[in-house]
TIRO-2110 file (N, C-alpha, C; in Angstrom, 1 decimal):
// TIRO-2110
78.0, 140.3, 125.9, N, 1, A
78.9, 139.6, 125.0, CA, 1, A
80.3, 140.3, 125.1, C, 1, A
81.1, 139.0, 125.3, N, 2, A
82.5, 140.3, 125.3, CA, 2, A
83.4, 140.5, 123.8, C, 2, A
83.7, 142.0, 124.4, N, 3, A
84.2, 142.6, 122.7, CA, 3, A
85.1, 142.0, 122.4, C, 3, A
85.1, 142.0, 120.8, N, 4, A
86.2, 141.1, 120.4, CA, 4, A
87.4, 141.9, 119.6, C, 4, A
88.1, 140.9, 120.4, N, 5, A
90.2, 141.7, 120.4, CA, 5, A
90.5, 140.9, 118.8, C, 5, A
91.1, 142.5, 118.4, N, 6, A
91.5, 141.9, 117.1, CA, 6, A
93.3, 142.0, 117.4, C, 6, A
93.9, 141.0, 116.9, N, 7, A
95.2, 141.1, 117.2, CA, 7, A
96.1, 141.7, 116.3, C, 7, A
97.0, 142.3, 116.1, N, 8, A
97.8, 143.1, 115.3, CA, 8, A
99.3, 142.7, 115.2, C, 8, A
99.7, 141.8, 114.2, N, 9, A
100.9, 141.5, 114.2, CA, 9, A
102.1, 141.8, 113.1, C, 9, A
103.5, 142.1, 113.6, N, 10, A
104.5, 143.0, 112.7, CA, 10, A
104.8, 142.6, 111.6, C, 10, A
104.5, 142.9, 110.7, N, 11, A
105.4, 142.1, 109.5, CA, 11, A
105.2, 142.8, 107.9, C, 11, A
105.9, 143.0, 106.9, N, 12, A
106.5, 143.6, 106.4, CA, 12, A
105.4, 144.2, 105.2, C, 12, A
105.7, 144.9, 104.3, N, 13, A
104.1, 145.2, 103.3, CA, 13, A
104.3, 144.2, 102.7, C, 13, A
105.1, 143.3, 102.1, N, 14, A
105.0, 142.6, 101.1, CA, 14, A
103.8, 141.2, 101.6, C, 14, A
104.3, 140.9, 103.2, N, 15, A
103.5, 139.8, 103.5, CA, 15, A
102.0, 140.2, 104.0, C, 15, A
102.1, 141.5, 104.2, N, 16, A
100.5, 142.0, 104.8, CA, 16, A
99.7, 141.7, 103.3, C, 16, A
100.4, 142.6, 102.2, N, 17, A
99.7, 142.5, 101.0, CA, 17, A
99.6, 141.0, 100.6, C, 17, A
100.3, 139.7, 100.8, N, 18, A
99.9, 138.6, 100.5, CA, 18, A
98.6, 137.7, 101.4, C, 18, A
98.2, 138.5, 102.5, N, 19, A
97.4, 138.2, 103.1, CA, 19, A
95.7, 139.0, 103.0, C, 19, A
95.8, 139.9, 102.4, N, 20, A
95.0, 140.3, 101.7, CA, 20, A
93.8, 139.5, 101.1, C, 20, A
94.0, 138.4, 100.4, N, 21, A
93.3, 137.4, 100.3, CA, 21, A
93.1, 136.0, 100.8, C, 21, A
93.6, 136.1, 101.8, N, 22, A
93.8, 134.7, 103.0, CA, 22, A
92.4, 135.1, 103.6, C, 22, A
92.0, 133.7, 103.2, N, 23, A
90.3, 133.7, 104.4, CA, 23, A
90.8, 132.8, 105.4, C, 23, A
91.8, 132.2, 105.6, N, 24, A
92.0, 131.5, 107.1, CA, 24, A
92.4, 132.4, 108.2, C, 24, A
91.8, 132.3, 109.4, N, 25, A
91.9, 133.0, 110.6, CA, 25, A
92.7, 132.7, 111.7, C, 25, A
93.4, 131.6, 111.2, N, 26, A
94.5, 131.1, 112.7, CA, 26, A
95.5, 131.7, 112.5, C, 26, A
96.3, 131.6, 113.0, N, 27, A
97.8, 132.5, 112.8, CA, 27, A
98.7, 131.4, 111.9, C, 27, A
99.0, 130.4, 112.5, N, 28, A
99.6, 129.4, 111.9, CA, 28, A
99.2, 129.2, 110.2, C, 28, A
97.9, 128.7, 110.7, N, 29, A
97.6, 129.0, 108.9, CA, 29, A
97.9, 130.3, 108.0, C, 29, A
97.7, 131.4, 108.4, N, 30, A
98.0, 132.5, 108.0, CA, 30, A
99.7, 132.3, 107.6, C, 30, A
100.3, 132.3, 108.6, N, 31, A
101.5, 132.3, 108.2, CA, 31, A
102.1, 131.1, 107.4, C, 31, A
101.7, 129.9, 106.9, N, 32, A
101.8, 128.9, 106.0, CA, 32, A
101.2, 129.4, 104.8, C, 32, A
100.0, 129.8, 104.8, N, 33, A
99.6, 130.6, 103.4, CA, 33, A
100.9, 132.3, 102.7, C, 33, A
101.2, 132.4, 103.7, N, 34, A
101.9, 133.1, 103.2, CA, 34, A
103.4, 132.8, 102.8, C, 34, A
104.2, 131.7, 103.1, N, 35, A
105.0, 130.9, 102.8, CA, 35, A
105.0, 130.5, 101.5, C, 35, A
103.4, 130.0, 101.4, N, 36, A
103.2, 129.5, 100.0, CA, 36, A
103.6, 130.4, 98.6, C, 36, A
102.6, 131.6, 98.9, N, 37, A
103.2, 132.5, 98.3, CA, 37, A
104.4, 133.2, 98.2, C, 37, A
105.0, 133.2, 99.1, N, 38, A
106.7, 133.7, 99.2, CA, 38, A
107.0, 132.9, 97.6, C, 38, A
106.8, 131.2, 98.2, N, 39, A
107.4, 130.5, 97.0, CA, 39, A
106.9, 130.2, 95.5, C, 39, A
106.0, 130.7, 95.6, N, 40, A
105.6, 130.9, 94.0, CA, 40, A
105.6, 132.5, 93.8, C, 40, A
105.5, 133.0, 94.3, N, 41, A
106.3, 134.8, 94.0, CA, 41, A
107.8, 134.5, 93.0, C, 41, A
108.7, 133.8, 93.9, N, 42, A
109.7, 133.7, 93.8, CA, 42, A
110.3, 132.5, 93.3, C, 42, A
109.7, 131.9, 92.7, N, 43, A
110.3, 130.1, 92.1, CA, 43, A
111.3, 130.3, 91.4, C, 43, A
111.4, 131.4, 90.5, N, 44, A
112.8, 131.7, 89.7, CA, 44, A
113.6, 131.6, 90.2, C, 44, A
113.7, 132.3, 90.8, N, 45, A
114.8, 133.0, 91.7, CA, 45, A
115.5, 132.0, 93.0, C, 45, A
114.3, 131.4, 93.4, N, 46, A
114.6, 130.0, 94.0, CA, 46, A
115.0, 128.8, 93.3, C, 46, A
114.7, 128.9, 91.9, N, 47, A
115.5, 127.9, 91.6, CA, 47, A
117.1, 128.5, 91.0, C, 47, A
117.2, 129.8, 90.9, N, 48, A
118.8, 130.0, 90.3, CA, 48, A
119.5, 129.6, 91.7, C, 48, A
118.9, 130.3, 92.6, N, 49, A
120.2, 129.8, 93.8, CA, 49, A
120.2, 128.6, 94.3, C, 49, A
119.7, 128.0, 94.1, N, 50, A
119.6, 126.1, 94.4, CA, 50, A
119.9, 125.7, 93.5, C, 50, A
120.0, 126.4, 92.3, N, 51, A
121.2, 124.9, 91.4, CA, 51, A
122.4, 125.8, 90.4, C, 51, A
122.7, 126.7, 91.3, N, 52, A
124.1, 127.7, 90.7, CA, 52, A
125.1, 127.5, 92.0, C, 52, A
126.4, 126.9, 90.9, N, 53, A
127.3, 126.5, 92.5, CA, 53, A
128.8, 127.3, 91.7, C, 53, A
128.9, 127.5, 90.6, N, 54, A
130.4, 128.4, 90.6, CA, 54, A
130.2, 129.6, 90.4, C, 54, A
130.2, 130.2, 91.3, N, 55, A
130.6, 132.0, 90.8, CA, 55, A
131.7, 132.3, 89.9, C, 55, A
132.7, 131.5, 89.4, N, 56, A
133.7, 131.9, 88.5, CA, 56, A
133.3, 131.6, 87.6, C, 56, A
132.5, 131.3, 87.1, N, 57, A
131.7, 131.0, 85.5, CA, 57, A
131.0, 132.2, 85.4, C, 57, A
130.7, 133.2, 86.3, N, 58, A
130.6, 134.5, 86.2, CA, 58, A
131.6, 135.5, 85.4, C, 58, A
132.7, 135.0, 85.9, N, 59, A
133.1, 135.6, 85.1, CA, 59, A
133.2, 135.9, 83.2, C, 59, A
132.7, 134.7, 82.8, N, 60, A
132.7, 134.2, 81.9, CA, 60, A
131.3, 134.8, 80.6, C, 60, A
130.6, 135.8, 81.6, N, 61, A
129.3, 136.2, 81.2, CA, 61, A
129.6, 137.7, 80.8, C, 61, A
128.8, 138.0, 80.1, N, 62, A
128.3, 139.6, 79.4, CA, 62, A
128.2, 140.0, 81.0, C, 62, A
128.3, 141.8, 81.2, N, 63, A
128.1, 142.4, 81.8, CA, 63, A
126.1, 141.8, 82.6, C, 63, A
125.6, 142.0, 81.5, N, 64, A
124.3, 142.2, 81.8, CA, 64, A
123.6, 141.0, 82.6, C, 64, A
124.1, 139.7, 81.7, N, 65, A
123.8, 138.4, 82.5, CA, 65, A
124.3, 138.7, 83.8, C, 65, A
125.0, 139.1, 83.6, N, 66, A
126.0, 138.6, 85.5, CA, 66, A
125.1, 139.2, 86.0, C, 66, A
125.0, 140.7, 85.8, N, 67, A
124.0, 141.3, 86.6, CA, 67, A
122.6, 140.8, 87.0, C, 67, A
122.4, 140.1, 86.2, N, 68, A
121.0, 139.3, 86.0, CA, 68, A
120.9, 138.2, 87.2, C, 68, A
122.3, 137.2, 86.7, N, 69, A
122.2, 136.1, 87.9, CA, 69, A
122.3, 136.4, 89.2, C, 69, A
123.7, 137.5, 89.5, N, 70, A
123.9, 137.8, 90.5, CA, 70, A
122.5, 138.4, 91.5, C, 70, A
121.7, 139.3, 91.0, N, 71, A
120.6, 139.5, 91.6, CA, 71, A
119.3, 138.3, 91.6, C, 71, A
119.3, 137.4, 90.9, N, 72, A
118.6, 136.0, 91.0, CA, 72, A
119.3, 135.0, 92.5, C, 72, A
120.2, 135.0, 92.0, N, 73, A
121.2, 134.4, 93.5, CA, 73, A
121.1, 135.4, 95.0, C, 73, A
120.6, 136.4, 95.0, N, 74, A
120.6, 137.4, 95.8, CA, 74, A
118.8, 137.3, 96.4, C, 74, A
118.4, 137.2, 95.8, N, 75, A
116.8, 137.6, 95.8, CA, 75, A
116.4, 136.0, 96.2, C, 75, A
116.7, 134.9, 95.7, N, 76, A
116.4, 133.7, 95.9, CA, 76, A
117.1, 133.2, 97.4, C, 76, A
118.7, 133.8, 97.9, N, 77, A
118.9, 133.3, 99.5, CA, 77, A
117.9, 134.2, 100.3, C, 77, A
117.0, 135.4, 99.7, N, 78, A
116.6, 136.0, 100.5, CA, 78, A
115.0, 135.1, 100.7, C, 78, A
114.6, 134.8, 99.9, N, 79, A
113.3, 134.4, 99.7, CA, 79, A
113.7, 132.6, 100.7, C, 79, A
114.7, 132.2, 100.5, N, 80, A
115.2, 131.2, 101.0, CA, 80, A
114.6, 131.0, 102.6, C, 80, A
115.7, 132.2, 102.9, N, 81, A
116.2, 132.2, 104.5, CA, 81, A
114.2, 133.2, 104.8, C, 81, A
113.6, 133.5, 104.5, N, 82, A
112.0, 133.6, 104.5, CA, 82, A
111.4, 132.4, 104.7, C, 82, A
111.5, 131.6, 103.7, N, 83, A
110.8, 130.6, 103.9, CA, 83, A
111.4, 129.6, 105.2, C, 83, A
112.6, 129.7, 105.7, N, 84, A
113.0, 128.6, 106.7, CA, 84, A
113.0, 129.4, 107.8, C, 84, A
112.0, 130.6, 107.8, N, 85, A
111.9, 131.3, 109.4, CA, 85, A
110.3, 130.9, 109.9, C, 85, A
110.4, 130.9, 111.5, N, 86, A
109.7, 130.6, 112.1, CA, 86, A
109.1, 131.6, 113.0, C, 86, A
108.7, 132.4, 112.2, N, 87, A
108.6, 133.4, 113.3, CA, 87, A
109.0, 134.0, 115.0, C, 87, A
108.4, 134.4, 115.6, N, 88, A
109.0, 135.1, 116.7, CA, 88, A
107.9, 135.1, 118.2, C, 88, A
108.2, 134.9, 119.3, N, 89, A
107.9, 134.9, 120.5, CA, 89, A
107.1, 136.4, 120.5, C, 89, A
105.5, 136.2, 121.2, N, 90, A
104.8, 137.3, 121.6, CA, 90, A
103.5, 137.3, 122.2, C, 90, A
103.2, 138.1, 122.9, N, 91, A
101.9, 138.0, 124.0, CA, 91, A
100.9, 138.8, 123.2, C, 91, A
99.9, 138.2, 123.7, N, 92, A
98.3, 139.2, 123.5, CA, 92, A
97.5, 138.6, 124.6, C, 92, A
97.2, 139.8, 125.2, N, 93, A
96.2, 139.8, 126.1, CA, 93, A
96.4, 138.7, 127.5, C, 93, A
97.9, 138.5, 127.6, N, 94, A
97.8, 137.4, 128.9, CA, 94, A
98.0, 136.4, 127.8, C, 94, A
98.2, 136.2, 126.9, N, 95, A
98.5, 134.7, 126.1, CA, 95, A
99.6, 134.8, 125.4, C, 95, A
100.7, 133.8, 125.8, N, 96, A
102.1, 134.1, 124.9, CA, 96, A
101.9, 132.9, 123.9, C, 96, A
102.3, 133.6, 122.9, N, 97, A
102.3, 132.8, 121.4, CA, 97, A
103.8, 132.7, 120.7, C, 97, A
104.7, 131.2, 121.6, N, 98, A
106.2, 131.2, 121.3, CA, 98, A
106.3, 131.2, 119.7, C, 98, A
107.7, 131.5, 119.3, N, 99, A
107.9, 131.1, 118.0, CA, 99, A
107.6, 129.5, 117.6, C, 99, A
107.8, 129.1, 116.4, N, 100, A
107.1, 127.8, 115.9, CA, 100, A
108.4, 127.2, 116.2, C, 100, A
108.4, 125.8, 117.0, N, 101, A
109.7, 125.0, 117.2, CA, 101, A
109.6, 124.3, 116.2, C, 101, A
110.2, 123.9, 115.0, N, 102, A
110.0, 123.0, 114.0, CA, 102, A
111.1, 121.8, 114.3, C, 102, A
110.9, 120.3, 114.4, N, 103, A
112.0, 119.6, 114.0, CA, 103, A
113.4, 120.5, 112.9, C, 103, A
114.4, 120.2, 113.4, N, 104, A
115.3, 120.3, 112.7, CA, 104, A
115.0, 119.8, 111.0, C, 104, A
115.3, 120.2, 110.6, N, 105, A
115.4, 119.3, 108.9, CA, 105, A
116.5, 119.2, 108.0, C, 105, A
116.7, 117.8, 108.1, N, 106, A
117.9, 117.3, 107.4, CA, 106, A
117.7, 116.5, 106.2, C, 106, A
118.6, 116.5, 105.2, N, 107, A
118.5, 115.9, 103.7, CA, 107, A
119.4, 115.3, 103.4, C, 107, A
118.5, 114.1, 103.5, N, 108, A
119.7, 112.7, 103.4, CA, 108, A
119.7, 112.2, 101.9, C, 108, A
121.0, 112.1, 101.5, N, 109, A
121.5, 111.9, 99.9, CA, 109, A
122.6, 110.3, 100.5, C, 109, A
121.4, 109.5, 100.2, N, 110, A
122.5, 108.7, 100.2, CA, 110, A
123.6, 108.4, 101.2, C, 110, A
123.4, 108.6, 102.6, N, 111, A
124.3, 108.6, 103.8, CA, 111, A
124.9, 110.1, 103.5, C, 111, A
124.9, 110.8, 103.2, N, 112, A
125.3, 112.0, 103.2, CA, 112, A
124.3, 113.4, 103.7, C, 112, A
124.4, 114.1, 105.1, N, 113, A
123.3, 114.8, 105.7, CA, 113, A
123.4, 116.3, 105.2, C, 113, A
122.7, 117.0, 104.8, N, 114, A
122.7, 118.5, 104.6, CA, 114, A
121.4, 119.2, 105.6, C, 114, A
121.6, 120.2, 106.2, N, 115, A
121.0, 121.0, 106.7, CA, 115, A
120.2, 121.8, 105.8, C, 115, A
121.1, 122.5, 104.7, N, 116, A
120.3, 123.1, 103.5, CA, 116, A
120.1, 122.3, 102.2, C, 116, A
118.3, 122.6, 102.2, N, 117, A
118.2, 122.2, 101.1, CA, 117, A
119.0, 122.4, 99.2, C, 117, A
119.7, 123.8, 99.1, N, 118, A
120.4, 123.8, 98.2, CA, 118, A
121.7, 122.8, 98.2, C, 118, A
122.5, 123.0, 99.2, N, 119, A
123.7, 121.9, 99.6, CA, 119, A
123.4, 120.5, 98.9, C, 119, A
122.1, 120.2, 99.3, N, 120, A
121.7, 118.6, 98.7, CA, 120, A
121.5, 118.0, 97.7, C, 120, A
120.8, 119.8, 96.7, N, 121, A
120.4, 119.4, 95.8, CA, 121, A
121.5, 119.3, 94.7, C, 121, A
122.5, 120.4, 95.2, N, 122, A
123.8, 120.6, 94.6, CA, 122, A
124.8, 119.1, 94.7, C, 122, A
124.5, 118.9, 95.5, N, 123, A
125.4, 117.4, 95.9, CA, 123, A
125.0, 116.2, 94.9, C, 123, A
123.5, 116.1, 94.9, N, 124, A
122.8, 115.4, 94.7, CA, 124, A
123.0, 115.2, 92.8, C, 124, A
122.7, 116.4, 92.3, N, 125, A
122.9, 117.0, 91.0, CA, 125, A
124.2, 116.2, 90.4, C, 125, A
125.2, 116.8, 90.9, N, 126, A
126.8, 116.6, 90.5, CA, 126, A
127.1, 114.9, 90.0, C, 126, A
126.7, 114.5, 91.8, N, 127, A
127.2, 113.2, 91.9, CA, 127, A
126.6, 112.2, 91.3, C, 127, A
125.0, 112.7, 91.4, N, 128, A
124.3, 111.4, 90.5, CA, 128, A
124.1, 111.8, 89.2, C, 128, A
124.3, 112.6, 88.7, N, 129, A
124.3, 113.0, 86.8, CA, 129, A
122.8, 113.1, 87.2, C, 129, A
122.2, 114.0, 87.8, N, 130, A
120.9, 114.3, 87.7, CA, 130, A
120.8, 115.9, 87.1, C, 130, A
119.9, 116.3, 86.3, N, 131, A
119.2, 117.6, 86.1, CA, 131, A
119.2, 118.3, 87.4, C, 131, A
119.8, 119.4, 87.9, N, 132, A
118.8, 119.9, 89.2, CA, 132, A
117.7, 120.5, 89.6, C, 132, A
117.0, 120.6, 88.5, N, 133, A
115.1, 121.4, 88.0, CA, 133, A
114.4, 120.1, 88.0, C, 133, A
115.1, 118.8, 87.3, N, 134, A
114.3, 117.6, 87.3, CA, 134, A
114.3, 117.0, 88.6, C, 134, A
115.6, 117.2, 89.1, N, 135, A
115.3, 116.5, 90.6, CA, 135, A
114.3, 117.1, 91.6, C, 135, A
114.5, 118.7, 91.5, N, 136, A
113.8, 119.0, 92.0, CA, 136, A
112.1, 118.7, 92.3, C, 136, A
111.7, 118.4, 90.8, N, 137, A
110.8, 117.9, 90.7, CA, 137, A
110.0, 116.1, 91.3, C, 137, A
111.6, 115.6, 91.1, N, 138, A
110.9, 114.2, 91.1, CA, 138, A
111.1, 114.1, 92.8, C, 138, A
111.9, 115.2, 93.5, N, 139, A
111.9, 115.4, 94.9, CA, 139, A
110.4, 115.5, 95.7, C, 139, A
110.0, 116.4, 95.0, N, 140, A
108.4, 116.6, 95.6, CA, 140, A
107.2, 115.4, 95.1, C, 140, A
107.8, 114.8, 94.3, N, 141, A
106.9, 113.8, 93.9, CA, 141, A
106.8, 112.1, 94.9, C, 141, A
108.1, 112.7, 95.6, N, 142, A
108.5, 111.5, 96.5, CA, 142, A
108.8, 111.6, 97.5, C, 142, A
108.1, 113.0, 97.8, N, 143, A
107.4, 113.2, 99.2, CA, 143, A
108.9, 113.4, 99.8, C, 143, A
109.7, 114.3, 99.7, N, 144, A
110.9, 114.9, 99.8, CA, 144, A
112.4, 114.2, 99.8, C, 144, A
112.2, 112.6, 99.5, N, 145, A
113.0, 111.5, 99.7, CA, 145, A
113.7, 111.7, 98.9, C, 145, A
114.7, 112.0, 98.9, N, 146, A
116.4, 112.0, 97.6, CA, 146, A
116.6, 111.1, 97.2, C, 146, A
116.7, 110.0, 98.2, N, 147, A
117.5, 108.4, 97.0, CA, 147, A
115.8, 108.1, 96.7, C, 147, A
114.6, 108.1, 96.7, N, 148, A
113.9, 107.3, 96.2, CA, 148, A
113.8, 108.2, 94.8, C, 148, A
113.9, 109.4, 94.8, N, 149, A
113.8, 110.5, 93.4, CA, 149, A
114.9, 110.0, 92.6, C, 149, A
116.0, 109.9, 93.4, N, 150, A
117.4, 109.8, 92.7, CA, 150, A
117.0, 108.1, 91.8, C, 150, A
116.8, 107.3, 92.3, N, 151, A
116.6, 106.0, 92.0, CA, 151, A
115.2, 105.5, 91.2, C, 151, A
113.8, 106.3, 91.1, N, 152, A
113.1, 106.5, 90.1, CA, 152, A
113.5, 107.5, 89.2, C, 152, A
114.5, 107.9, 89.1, N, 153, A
114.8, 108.5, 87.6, CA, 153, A
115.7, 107.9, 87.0, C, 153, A
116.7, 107.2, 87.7, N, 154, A
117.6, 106.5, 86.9, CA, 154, A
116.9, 105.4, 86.2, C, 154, A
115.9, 104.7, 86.7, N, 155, A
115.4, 103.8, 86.6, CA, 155, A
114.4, 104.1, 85.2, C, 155, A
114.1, 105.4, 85.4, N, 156, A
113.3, 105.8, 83.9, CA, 156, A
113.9, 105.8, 83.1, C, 156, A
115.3, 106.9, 83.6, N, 157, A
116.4, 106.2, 81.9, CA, 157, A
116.6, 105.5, 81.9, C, 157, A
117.0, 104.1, 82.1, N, 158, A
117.2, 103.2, 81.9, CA, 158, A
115.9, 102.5, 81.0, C, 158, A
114.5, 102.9, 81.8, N, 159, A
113.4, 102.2, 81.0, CA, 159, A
113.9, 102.9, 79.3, C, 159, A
113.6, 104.1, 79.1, N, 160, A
114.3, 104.7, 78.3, CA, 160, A
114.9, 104.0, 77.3, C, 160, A
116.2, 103.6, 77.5, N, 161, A
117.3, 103.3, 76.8, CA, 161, A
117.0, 102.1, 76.1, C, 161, A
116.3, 101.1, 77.2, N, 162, A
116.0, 99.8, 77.0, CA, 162, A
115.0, 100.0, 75.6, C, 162, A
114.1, 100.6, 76.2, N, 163, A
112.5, 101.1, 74.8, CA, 163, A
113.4, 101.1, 73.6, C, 163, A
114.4, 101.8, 73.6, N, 164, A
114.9, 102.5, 72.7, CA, 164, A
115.8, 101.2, 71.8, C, 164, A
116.3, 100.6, 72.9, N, 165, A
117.1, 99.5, 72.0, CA, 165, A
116.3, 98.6, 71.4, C, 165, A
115.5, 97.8, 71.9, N, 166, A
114.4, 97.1, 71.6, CA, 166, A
113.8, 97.6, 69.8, C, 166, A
113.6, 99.0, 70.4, N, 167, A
112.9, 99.6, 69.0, CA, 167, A
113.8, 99.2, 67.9, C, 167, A
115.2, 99.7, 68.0, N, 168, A
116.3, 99.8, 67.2, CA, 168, A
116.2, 98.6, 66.6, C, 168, A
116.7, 97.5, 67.8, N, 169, A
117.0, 95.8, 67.1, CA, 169, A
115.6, 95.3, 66.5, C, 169, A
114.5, 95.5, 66.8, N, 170, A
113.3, 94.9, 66.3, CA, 170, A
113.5, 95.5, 64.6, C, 170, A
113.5, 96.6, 64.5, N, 171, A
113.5, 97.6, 63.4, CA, 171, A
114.5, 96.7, 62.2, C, 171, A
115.9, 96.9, 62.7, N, 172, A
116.8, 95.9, 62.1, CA, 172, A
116.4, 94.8, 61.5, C, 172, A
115.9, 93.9, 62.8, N, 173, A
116.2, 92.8, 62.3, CA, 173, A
114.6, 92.3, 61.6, C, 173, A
113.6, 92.9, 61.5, N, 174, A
112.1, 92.8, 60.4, CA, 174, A
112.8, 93.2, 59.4, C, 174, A
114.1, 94.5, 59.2, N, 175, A
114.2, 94.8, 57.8, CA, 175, A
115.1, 93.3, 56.7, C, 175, A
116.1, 93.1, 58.0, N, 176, A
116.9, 91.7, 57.8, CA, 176, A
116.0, 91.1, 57.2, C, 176, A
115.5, 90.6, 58.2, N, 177, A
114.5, 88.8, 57.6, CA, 177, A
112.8, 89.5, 56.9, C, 177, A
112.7, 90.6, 56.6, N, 178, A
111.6, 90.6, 55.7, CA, 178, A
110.3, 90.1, 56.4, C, 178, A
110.4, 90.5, 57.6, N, 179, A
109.5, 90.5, 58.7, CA, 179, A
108.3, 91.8, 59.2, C, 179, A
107.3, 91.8, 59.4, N, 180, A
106.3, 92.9, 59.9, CA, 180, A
106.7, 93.0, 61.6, C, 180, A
107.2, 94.4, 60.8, N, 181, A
107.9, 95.2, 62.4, CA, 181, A
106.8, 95.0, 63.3, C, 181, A
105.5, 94.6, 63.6, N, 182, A
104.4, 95.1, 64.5, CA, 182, A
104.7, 93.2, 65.4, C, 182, A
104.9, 92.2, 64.4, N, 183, A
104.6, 90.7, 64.6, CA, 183, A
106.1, 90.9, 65.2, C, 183, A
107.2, 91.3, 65.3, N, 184, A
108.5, 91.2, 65.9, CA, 184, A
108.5, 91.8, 66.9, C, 184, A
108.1, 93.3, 67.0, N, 185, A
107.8, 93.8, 68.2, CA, 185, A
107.4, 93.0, 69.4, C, 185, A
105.8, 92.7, 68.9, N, 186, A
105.0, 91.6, 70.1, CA, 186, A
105.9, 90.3, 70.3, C, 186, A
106.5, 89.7, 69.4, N, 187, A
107.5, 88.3, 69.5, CA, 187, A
108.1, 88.6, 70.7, C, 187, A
109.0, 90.0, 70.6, N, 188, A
109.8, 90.1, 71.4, CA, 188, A
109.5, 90.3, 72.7, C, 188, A
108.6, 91.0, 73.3, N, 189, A
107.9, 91.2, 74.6, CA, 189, A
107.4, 90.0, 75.5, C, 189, A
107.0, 89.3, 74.2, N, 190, A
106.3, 87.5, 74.8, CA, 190, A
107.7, 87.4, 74.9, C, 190, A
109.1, 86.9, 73.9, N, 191, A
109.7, 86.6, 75.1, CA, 191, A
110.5, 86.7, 75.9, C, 191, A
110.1, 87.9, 76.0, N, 192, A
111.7, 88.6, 77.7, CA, 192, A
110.9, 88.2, 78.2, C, 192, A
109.4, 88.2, 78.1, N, 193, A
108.6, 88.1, 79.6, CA, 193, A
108.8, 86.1, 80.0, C, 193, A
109.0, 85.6, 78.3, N, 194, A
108.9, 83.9, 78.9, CA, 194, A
110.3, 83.5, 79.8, C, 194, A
111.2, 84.2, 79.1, N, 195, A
112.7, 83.7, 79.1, CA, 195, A
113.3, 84.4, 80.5, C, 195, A
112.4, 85.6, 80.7, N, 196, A
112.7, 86.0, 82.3, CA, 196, A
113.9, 87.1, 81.9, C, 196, A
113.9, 87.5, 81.0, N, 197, A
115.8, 88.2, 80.6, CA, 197, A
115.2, 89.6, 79.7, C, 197, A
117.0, 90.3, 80.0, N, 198, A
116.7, 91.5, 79.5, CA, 198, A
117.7, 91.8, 77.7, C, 198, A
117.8, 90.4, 77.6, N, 199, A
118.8, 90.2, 76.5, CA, 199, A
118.2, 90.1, 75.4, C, 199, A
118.0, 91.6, 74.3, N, 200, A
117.1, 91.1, 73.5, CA, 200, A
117.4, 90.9, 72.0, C, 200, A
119.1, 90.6, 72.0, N, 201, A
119.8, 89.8, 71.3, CA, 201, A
119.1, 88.3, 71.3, C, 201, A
119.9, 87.9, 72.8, N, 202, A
119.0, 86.4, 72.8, CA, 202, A
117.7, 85.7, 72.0, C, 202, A
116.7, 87.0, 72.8, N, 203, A
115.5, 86.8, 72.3, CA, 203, A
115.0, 86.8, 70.9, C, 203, A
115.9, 87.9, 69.9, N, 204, A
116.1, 87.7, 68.4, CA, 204, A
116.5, 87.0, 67.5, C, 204, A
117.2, 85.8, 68.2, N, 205, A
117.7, 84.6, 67.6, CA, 205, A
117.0, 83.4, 67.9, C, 205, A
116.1, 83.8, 69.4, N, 206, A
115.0, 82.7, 69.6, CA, 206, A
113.9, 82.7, 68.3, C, 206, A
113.7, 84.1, 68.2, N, 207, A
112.4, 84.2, 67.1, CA, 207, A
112.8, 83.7, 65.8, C, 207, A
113.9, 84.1, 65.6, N, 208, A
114.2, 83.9, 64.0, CA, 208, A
114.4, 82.6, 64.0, C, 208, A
115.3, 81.7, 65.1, N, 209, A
115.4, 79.9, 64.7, CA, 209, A
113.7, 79.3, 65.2, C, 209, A
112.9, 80.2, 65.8, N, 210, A
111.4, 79.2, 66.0, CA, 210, A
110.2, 79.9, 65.4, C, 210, A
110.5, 81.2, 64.7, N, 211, A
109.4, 81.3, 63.7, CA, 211, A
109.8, 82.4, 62.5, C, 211, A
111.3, 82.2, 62.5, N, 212, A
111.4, 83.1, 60.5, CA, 212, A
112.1, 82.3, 59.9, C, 212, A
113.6, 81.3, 60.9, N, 213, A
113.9, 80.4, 59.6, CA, 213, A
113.1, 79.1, 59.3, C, 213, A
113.1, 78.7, 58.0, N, 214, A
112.3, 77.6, 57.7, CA, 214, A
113.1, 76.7, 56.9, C, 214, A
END
C-alpha cells in the first residue's frame, strides 16, 4: 500500500486555528470554510467599512469613538481584501496546484459597474434612499442582484404606505358615516380589486353612494 503524503500548507494561526474543526478534506473546500468564517469572525467590522464613506464626520466624534471606528474601518478592509484572495500557486509531490482563477466580479447598480463591493453598496445606499445594513440584506436574499433588491424594497415601502393609508381613510371614514371599521375595511379591498385601481378615495365614495347613503 503506498504511504500516504500528508500535505502541509502556509498560512497564518488565525486560519490554521479556524480549521481546526473543518471535517472537509479537499483544499478548495477547506479554504471556502475558512472564508466563511473570516466573515462571521468579522461581520461588524465588515459592515462599518462597507457603509462608512466620510472620514470628516470623524472629526466630529469623542476621542474614543474615532478610535473605535477608525479601527472597525481598519480591521474590516483587512478582513475585506482576505476574503477577495485567492490564494497562491504551489507543487506537491509532482502536482502543481495554481492559484484559484475566479471570474472577475462586478456590481451592477443600475448601469453603473463597481469592482468593489463596498463602492456599490455605497453608491447604491446614497442614491436610492436605501438603508446600507438593509440592503445589504435584501442583497443576499436576491442572490447578489442590486436592482432586483433595490426594487423589492421600494416596492415594500410603498406596500407599506399604501396599508397604511387605506388603514387611515377606512378609520376616518366608519367614524364619519357611523360605519363598522371591519365591514369598510373588506368593502374596500373588494373594490380596488373590482375597479382595478389604487385610488382609495374613489373607492370610498363608491361605498358610501352604494351601501351607506340611503
Amino acid at each position: 500500500m503506498d504511504e500516504l503524503k500528508c500535505m502541509v500548507i502556509p498560512a497564518c494561526k488565525e486560519c490554521r486555528d479556524f480549521l481546526l474543526d473543518c471535517k472537509e478534506g479537499k483544499i478548495d473546500e477547506r479554504f471556502d470554510y475558512v472564508k466563511i468564517r473570516i466573515a462571521k469572525k468579522y461581520r461588524k467590522a465588515l459592515s462599518i467599512y462597507h457603509s462608512w464613506k466620510n472620514d470628516d464626520a470623524l472629526d466630529e466624534m469623542s476621542e474614543s469613538f474615532k478610535k473605535s471606528i477608525k479601527a472597525g474601518l481598519s480591521l474590516g478592509h483587512e478582513a475585506d481584501d482576505r476574503l477577495r484572495y485567492q490564494g497562491f500557486d504551489f507543487e506537491f509531490d509532482g502536482w502543481i496546484r495554481p492559484r484559484r482563477v475566479v471570474e472577475a466580479i462586478s456590481y451592477d447598480v443600475y448601469g453603473e459597474k463597481f469592482d468593489l463591493l463596498r463602492d456599490a453598496l455605497l453608491y447604491a445606499s446614497e442614491n436610492y434612499r436605501v438603508n446600507i445594513n438593509v440592503l445589504k440584506e435584501r442583497i443576499m436574499d436576491n442572490g447578489g442582484d442590486f436592482n432586483q433588491a433595490i426594487k423589492n424594497y421600494h416596492d415594500e415601502i410603498e406596500r407599506d404606505l399604501f396599508d397604511k393609508k387605506k388603514s387611515k381613510l377606512s378609520r376616518e371614514f366608519a367614524q364619519r358615516h357611523n360605519q363598522n371599521l371591519t365591514f369598510i375595511q373588506r368593502s374596500l379591498e373588494h373594490y380596488l380589486e373590482v375597479l382595478d385601481t389604487n385610488d382609495v378615495a374613489r373607492c370610498l365614495d363608491e361605498i358610501y353612494a352604494e351601501r351607506v347613503k340611503k
